[in-house]
N, C-alpha and C positions, 0 to 999 in steps of 0.2 A: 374561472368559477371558484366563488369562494369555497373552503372546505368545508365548513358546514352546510352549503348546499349539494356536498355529494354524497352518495348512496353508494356501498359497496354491498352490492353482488355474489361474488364471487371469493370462494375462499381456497384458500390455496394452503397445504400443510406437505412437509417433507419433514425428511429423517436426518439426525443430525448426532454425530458420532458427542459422545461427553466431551472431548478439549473442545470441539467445535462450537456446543451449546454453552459452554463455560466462555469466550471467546467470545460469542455474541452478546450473551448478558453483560460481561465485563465490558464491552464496548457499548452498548445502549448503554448503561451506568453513566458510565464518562459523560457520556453525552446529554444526561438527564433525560432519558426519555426511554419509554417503554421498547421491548424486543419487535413488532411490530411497526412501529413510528419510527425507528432504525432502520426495519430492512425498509419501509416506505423509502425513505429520502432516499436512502441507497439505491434502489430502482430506480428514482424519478432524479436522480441524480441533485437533487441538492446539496446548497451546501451544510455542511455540517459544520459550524461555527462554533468555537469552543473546547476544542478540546486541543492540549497543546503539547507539544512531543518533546520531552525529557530526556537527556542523556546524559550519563553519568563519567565522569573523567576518563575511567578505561574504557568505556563503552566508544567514547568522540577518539581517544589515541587510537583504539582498535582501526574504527571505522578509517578516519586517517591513513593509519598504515597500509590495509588493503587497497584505499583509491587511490594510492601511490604505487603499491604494488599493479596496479593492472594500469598505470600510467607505462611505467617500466616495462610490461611487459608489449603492450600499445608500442611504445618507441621501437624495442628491440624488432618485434615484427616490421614497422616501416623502414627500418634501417636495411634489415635482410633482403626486404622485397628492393629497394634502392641499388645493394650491392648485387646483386642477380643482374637485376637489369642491364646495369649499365656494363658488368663485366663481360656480359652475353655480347653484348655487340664487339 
């Protein structure tokens, strides 16, 4: 059904602490499109096309470092559970 043939009913409002309504506006912004027509697609699960994620050099080394740190710590647990095992028997 095309959107101009639908009728909304129903309205729905909740509470939303300041970062949170700050956080919504700045993401509908991004997005060109009203607080409303945000959480829409967000519900209805569309996509949201257009908006593109930026990171800044220490931002990607950071990120980097971390998924490397829980590779490490991934390994070191499979290694442990490996040497358990096979020493038990």
């Amino acid at each position: 059904m095309a959107e101009k043939d639908r009728v909304r009913i129903k309205q729905f409002s909740f509470t939303l602490l300041p970062e949170e309504n700050a956080m919504l506006t700045k993401n509908a912004f991004e997005y060109g499109l009203s607080k409303s027509k945000y959480l829409r697609k967000l519900i209805l699960a569309e996509s949201l096309a257009g908006k593109q994620w930026h990171m800044g050099r220490d931002q990607a080394k950071q990120l980097i470092y971390e998924v490397n740190r829980i590779g490490n710590n991934v390994n070191q647990i499979a290694y442990n559970t490996n040497v358990v095992r096979f020493s038990s028997k």
